[in-house]
C-alpha positions, 0 to 999 in steps of 0.5 A, a space after each residue: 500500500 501507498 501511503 498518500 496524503 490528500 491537500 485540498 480545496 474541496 469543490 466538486 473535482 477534489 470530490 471526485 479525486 478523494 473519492 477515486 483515491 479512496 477507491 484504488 486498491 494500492 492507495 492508503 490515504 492517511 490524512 486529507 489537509 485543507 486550504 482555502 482555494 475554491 472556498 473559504 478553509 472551514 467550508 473546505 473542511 466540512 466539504 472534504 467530510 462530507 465526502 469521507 462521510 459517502 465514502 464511509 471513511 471518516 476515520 481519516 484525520 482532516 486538518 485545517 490549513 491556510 485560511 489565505 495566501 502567503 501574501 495578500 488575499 484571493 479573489 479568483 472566482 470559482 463559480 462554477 462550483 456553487 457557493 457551498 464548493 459542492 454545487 449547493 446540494 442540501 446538506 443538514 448534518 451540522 455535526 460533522 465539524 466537530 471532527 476536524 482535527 485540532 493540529 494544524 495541517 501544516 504542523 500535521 504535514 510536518 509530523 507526518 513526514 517525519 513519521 514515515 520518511 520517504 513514503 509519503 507521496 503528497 497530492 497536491 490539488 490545490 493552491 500549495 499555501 500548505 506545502 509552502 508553510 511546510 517547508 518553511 516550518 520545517 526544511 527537512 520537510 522537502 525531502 522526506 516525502 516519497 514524492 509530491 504530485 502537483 496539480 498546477 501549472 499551464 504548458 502554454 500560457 492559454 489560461 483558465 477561468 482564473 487568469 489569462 495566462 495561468 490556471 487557477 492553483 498556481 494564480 490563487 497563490 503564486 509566491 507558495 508555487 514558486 516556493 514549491 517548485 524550488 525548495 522541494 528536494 523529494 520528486 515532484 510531478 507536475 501536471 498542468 491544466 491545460 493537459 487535462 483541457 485537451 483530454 476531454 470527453 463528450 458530454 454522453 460519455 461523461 453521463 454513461 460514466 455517471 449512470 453507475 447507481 452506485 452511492 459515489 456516483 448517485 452522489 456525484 452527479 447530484 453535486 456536479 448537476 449545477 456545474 454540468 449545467 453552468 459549463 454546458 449550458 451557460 459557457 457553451 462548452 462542447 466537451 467535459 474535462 477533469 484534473 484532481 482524479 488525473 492526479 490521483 492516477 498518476 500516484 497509482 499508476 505514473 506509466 499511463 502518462 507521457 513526461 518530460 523533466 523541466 525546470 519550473 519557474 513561476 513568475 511573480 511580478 506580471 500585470 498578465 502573467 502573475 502565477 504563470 509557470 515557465 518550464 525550461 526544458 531538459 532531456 526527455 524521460 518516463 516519470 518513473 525515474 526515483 530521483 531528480 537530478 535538481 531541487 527544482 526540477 520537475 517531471 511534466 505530464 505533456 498528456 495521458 491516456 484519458 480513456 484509461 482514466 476514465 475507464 478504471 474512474 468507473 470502476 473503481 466508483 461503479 462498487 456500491 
C-alpha cells in the first residue's frame, strides 16, 4: 500500500479525486489537509467530510490549513462550483465539524513526514499555501516525502477561468508555487491544466460514466448537476474535462502518462502573467525515474491516456 496524503480545496473535482483515491486498491490515504482555494478553509473542511462521510471513511484525520495566501488575499472566482464548493446540494448534518482535527495541517504535514520518511507521496490539488508553510516550518520537510504530485501549472500560457495566462492553483497563490517548485528536494510531478483541457470527453460519455447507481456516483452527479449545467449550458462548452482524479492516477499508476523533466519557474511580478509557470526544458524521460537530478526540477505530464482514466474512474466508483 501507498501511503498518500490528500491537500485540498474541496469543490466538486477534489470530490471526485478523494473519492477515486479512496477507491484504488494500492492507495492508503492517511490524512486529507485543507486550504482555502475554491472556498473559504472551514467550508473546505466540512466539504472534504462530507465526502469521507459517502465514502464511509471518516476515520481519516482532516486538518485545517491556510485560511489565505502567503501574501495578500484571493479573489479568483470559482463559480462554477456553487457557493457551498459542492454545487449547493442540501446538506443538514451540522455535526460533522466537530471532527476536524485540532493540529494544524501544516504542523500535521510536518509530523507526518517525519513519521514515515520517504513514503509519503503528497497530492497536491490545490493552491500549495500548505506545502509552502511546510517547508518553511520545517526544511527537512522537502525531502522526506516519497514524492509530491502537483496539480498546477499551464504548458502554454492559454489560461483558465482564473487568469489569462495561468490556471487557477498556481494564480490563487503564486509566491507558495514558486516556493514549491524550488525548495522541494523529494520528486515532484507536475501536471498542468491545460493537459487535462485537451483530454476531454463528450458530454454522453461523461453521463454513461455517471449512470453507475452506485452511492459515489448517485452522489456525484447530484453535486456536479449545477456545474454540468453552468459549463454546458451557460459557457457553451462542447466537451467535459477533469484534473484532481488525473492526479490521483498518476500516484497509482505514473506509466499511463507521457513526461518530460523541466525546470519550473513561476513568475511573480506580471500585470498578465502573475502565477504563470515557465518550464525550461531538459532531456526527455518516463516519470518513473526515483530521483531528480535538481531541487527544482520537475517531471511534466505533456498528456495521458484519458480513456484509461476514465475507464478504471468507473470502476473503481461503479462498487456500491
Amino acid at each position: 500500500m501507498k501511503k498518500i496524503i490528500l491537500d485540498v480545496d474541496t469543490g466538486i473535482d477534489d470530490a471526485q479525486a478523494i473519492m477515486f483515491a479512496l477507491s484504488l486498491p494500492t492507495l492508503d490515504v492517511i490524512a486529507i489537509t485543507c486550504v482555502k482555494g475554491n472556498v473559504d478553509v472551514d467550508i473546505v473542511c466540512l466539504n472534504t467530510l462530507r465526502i469521507l462521510r459517502v465514502c464511509d471513511r471518516l476515520d481519516i484525520p482532516v486538518y485545517r490549513g491556510a485560511t489565505c495566501p502567503i501574501l495578500g488575499t484571493s479573489s479568483v472566482p470559482t463559480i462554477h462550483h456553487g457557493k457551498d464548493g459542492l454545487g449547493d446540494c442540501p446538506d443538514s448534518d451540522s455535526s460533522l465539524s466537530s471532527m476536524i482535527k485540532g493540529e494544524h495541517a501544516v504542523s500535521a504535514l510536518c509530523r507526518f513526514a517525519k513519521q514515515y520518511p520517504g513514503e509519503i507521496t503528497l497530492l497536491a490539488l490545490a493552491p500549495l499555501t500548505n506545502v509552502a508553510l511546510a517547508l518553511r516550518l520545517d526544511d527537512s520537510f522537502g525531502r522526506r516525502l516519497n514524492r509530491i504530485i502537483i496539480m498546477g501549472g499551464n504548458l502554454t500560457a492559454s489560461g483558465s477561468r482564473a487568469s489569462i495566462t495561468g490556471d487557477f492553483n498556481f494564480v490563487a497563490d503564486p509566491e507558495a508555487a514558486f516556493v514549491c517548485t524550488n525548495e522541494i528536494s523529494s520528486p515532484i510531478t507536475l501536471l498542468p491544466y491545460d493537459v487535462c483541457y485537451k483530454n476531454d470527453i463528450t458530454w454522453e460519455q461523461l453521463f454513461d460514466v455517471l449512470a453507475s447507481p452506485s452511492k459515489k456516483m448517485r452522489y456525484l452527479s447530484a453535486i456536479m448537476e449545477q456545474s454540468i449545467k453552468y459549463k454546458r449550458d451557460e459557457l457553451g462548452l462542447a466537451r467535459f474535462y477533469t484534473c484532481d482524479p488525473v492526479t490521483v492516477l498518476l500516484a497509482y499508476d505514473m506509466n499511463f502518462a507521457s513526461t518530460e523533466c523541466a525546470n519550473v519557474m513561476v513568475e511573480l511580478h506580471g500585470e498578465y502573467t502573475r502565477g504563470l509557470s515557465v518550464f525550461a526544458k531538459k532531456q526527455t524521460r518516463r516519470s518513473t525515474l526515483p530521483q531528480n537530478e535538481e531541487t527544482h526540477s520537475c517531471d511534466i505530464v505533456l498528456n495521458f491516456d484519458v480513456e484509461r482514466f476514465w475507464c478504471i474512474f468507473k470502476e473503481m466508483l461503479n462498487v456500491v
